[in-house]
C-alpha positions, 0 to 999 in steps of 0.5 A, a space after each residue: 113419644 118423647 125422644 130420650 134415646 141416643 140418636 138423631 140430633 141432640 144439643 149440648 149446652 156446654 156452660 162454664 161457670 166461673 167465680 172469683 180469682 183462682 175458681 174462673 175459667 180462662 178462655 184456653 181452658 175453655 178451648 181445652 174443655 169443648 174439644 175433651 167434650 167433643 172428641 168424647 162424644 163424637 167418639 161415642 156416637 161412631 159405635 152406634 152408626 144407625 143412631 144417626 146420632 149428631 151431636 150440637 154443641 153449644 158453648 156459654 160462659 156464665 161469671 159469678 165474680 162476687 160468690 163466695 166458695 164454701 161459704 156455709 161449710 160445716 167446719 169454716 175455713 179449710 181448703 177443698 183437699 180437706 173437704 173433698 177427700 179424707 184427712 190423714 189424722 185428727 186431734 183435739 188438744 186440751 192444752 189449748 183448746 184446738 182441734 188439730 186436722 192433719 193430711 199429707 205434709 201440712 195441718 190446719 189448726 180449728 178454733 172450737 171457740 171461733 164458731 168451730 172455724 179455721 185460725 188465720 195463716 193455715 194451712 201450714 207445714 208439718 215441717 218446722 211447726 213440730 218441733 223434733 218431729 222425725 223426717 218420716 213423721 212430717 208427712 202422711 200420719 196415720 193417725 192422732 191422739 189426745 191423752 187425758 190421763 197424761 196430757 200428751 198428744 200421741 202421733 202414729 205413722 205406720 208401725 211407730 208412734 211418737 209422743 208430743 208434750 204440750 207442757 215442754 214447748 210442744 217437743 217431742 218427747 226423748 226416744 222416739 219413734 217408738 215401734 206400737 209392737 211391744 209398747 201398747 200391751 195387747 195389740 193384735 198383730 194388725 194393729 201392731 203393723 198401723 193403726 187408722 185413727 185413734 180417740 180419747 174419750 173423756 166420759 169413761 177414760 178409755 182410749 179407742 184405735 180403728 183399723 179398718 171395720 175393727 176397733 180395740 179399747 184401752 185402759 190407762 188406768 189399767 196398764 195401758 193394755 187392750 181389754 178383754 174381748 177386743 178387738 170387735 167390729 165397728 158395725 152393731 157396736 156404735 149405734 147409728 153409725 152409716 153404711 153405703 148410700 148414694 153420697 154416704 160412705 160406709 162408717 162401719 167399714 173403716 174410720 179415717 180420724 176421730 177426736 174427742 171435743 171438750 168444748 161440747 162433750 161430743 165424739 166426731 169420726 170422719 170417713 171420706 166418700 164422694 165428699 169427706 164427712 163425719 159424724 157425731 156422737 154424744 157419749 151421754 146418750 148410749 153412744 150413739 150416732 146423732 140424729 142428721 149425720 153424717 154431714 158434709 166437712 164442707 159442703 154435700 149434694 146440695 153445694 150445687 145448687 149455691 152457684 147453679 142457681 145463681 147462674 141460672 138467675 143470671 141468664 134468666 132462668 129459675 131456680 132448680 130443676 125448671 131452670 136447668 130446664 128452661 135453659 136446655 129447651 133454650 139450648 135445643 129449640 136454638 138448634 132445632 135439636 130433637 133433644 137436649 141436655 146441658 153440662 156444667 163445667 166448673 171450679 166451685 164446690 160440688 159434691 163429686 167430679 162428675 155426676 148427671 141427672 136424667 131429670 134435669 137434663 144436666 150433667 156436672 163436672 168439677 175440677 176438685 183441686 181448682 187447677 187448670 182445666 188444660 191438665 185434664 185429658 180425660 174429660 171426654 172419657 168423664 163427659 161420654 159416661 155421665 151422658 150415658 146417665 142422661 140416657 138412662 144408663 146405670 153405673 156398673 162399678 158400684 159393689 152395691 149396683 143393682 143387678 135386677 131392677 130395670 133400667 132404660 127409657 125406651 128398651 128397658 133391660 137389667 144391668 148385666 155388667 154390673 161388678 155384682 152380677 158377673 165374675 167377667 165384667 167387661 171394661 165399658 161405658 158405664 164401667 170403665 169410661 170406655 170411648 170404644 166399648 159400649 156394653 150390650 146391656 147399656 146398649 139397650 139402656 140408652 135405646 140402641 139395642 133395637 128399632 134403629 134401622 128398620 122394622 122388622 116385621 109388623 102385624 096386627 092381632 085381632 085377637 086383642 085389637 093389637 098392633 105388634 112392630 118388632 125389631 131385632 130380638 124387641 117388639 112394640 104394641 100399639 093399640 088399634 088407634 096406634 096408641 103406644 103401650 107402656 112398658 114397651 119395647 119388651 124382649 121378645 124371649 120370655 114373653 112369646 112362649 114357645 119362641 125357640 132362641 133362633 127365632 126370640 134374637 129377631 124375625 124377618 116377617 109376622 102375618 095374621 092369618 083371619 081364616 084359622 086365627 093363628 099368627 105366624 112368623 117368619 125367620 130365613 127358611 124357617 116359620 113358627 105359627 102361634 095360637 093366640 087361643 091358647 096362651 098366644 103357645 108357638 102350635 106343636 111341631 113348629 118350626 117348618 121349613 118353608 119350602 114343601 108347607 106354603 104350596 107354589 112358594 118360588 125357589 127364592 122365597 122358600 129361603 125366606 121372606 122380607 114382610 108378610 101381610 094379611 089383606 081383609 078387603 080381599 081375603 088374600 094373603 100377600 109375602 114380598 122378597 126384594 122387589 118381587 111379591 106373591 099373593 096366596 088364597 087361603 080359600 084355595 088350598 093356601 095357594 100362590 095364585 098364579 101369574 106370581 111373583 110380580 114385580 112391586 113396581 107397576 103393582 103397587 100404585 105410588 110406592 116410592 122407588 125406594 119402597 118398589 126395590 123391596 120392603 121391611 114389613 107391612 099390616 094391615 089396619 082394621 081401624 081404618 081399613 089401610 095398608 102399611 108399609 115399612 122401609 127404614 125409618 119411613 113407611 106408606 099407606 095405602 087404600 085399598 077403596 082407592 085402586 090401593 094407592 099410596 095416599 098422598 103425603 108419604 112416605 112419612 118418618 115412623 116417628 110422626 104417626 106411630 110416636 117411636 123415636 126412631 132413627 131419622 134421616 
């Protein structure tokens, strides 16, 4: 069974990918960077102790000196703060056929007739580029807007506007600021305290403002006053507009800019998400949102794969998913790791800081503002959650996180941290990158839930020709040729009817008893016996105590038991505490047979020092008429046709013949 849980040994190809100028990675922040990634995984490992999780690192620098950055943005020549975050305004100006992008202090000035690309010289500042424009204005602007019926360009900033005459030298025009109260008719009051971007349209001559999931109309032509009926939701009433995805932001629920383009007769909004993007919308066809939008204003989920690809080429490897692979199989044979994963670190585009797939076996991170990765003390945080990912673990903080569908890889569970499924969400992994705190549900997503550090009871059913190993509140099933089922580990509450709390948080001991059919389990001084001819049901009356039920029981065993185990070749029913053992005979009176309890050692031929001090489970095994032993992650076996000796080469690591990824030493 393929190891994809968080233990034992696991390589961590660390590859930093640099590009030209200021998008390389100098060797200190390299240094800076494998120091976060192992300080946060390191960190990570110490809340799990019986993971005997080791992490090995393994740095390689890949030199992409001659790509080109952004090269194949939808909107050519801006900078990452417009790509990747939201603009503060946007405007077409007819004046002189340019859109106008706005964000912080500075603006970017677009040639629609330039292939739609950025002028020369930009970006520039506010500040002395806008004549008259007050001090409060020159930065951070809420929002822009051309007016057809009165050439002027309107700019909003909180709860004033100014007016800009492109005819008078590109002034602004006497009087202003001027508070929206009292001056645009009909503004609801939220409107009147700011607006969020604001649009023009030429094809009805209507003016459009947005705050927040609402939007207000006005008519020049009738006084410059909000129609009747507004405002009205975002949502229904411009078709196609998106909602939330995986890399889309929900349009309905606000719109960051808005312009309308002479040049093509078409509307574009702009929200920002992971990445900004936009949409577009021809007004000649009812309005609607067109087909392939919304787009990246740079690049999307696909910037990855520019640089990625190269860089696999580089070293050797194909293109895509089988050479991230190929590349981490590189990584983890080198180590001689039981499993792998690599992390990008890099300054050219992608879609989002930090991201992974559990597919490829990749995590990405990505310094946005193309600085200097030394400035960056949380990466180890980032690094510890995106590596939950790769073990399968789901986010918790998305409003839209599923709270039923499980997740996992070995143990499955539901996302029970999930900010949807709980009014007390915990500060954790897979939440608030916590280095300290892994959630008991993300425990169980990334397989430390259960089978760690030993097996707890193991019994096989020949009922169904089923082998059953538990640990903890889990348990497996094999088939009687010790093929691994499916689907499993499965929580043992809800899926063993009848099982009272206290015994579904973990056993201590299941026997199969061939004489009545019924397989009974053992938790401290307590056991349960289950019917398998009838619904697999816990029988009625149970639990009992051990002590006055299994005749001639030491004192020490009727507070409870380590392994239970049936034995066909004999008939003889065996229980082991410690380094003690009793055999009882079901064909007398289900009595402990006298002379017992013995001592393990001198009585079970070939047991291991380790495994005579005491074990954690047994079963007997029909295919093959053996014995099985369990201690910590290795087990014996044993031939009872041989003076029921320990065959030679055990013990062996659970791993090998019973395909579970367990712990190893």
């Amino acid at each position: 069974m393929a190891n994809e849980r968080m233990i034992n040994t696991v390589s961590v190809g660390v590859v930093y990918v640099s590009g030209p100028d200021h998008f390389a990675t100098s060797e200190a922040e390299k240094a800076h960077i494998l120091a976060e990634v192992q300080h946060g995984l390191d960190t990570l490992a110490t809340n799990e102790p019986e993971s005997n999780l080791t992490w090995i690192y393994q740095p390689l620098s890949v030199n992409l000196s001659s790509f080109q950055p952004w090269e194949g943005s939808n909107w050519p020549g801006l900078t990452y703060e417009y790509y990747n975050y939201s603009i503060d305004a946007a405007v077409y100006a007819l004046a002189n056929d340019k859109i106008y992008f706005f964000k912080g202090d500075e603006y970017i000035r677009v040639d629609p007739n330039n292939g739609w690309k950025a002028d020369a010289g930009y970006p520039k500042p506010i500040a002395g580029n806008w004549p008259g424009f007050p001090t409060s204005f020159q930065s951070g602007l809420s929002a822009a807007l051309w007016s057809g019926p009165n050439n002027k360009i309107y700019f909003f900033k909180g709860s004033e506007y100014i007016r800009v005459d492109p005819g008078n030298g590109w002034q602004v025009d006497s009087g202003y600021p001027k508070p929206i109260a009292g001056n645009w008719s009909g503004f609801p009051a939220n409107f009147q305290s700011g607006v969020d971007a604001a649009l023009w349209s030429a094809p009805n001559n209507k003016i459009y403002f947005f705050k927040g999931s609402e939007y207000i109309r006005v008519d020049p032509s009738a006084g410059w006053a909000v129609e009747a009926g507004y405002p009205k939701p975002i949502e229904g009433n411009w078709p196609g507009m998106p909602t939330w995805g995986v890399w889309t932001p929900d349009f309905t629920k606000g719109i960051q800019a808005a312009i309308w383009s002479e040049k093509n007769q078409r509307i574009y909004m702009f929200r920002a998400g992971q990445f900004n993007q936009y949409v577009r919308i021809n007004p000649n066809d009812g309005w609607k949102v067109e087909d392939g939008y919304p787009k990246p204003v740079g690049l999307g989920h696909d910037a990855e794969a520019k640089w990625r690809d190269a860089a696999l080429s580089q070293l050797g490897f194909s293109s895509g998913t089988d050479g991230m692979i190929q590349l981490t199989e590189w990584f983890q044979n080198a180590a001689s790791a039981q499993f792998g994963y690599i992390i990008f670190f890099t300054k050219l585009p992608t879609a989002w800081i930090g991201y992974a797939s559990s597919g490829s076996r990749r995590v990405t991170i990505y310094k946005r503002d193309e600085g200097d990765w030394t400035t960056w003390t949380s990466i180890d945080s980032v690094v510890a959650h995106e590596t939950g990912h790769i073990f399968h673990a789901p986010d918790e903080y998305y409003a839209e996180c599923d709270c039923e569908s499980l997740h996992g890889k070995f143990i499955r569970d539901v996302n029970g941290n999930c900010n949807t499924c709980t009014t007390s969400q915990l500060t954790c992994l897979m939440d608030g990158n916590s280095l300290t705190n892994v959630c008991d549900w993300t425990r169980a997503h990334i397989g430390w839930k259960a089978f760690l550090s030993g097996i707890d009871g193991a019994v096989f059913s020949d009922a169904n020709d089923k082998f059953y190993l538990f640990s903890k509140g889990y348990y497996a099933r094999y088939t009687k040729d010790f093929k691994f089922e499916e689907d499993y580990p499965k929580p043992i509450a809800g899926n063993w009817p009848g099982f009272n709390a206290n015994f579904s948080s973990g056993i201590d001991a299941a026997l199969w008893s061939a004489p009545n059919n019924k397989i009974y389990f053992f938790k401290g001084s307590e056991y349960i016996r289950v019917d398998p001819g009838n619904g697999w049901q816990v029988d009625s009356g149970y639990p009992k105590p051990i002590a006055g039920n299994w005749s001639g029981f030491p004192t020490n065993f009727q507070s409870g038991v380590d392994a239970a185990l049936w034995s066909e070749p004999n008939n003889k029913i065996y229980f082991f505490k410690g380094s003690e053992y009793i055999r009882v005979d079901p064909g007398s009176g289900w009595a402990v047979e006298a002379g017992y309890p013995k001592p393990i050692a001198g009585n079970w031929s070939g047991f291991p020092a380790d495994f005579a001090n005491g074990v954690d489970s047994a079963t007997w095994s029909p295919g093959n008429s053996r014995i099985y032993f369990f201690k910590g992650g290795k087990y014996v076996r044993v031939n009872p046709a041989s003076g029921w000796a320990v065959e030679g080469g055990y013990p062996r690591d659970i791993n090998v013949n019973w395909r579970m990824a367990f712990p190893t030493d």
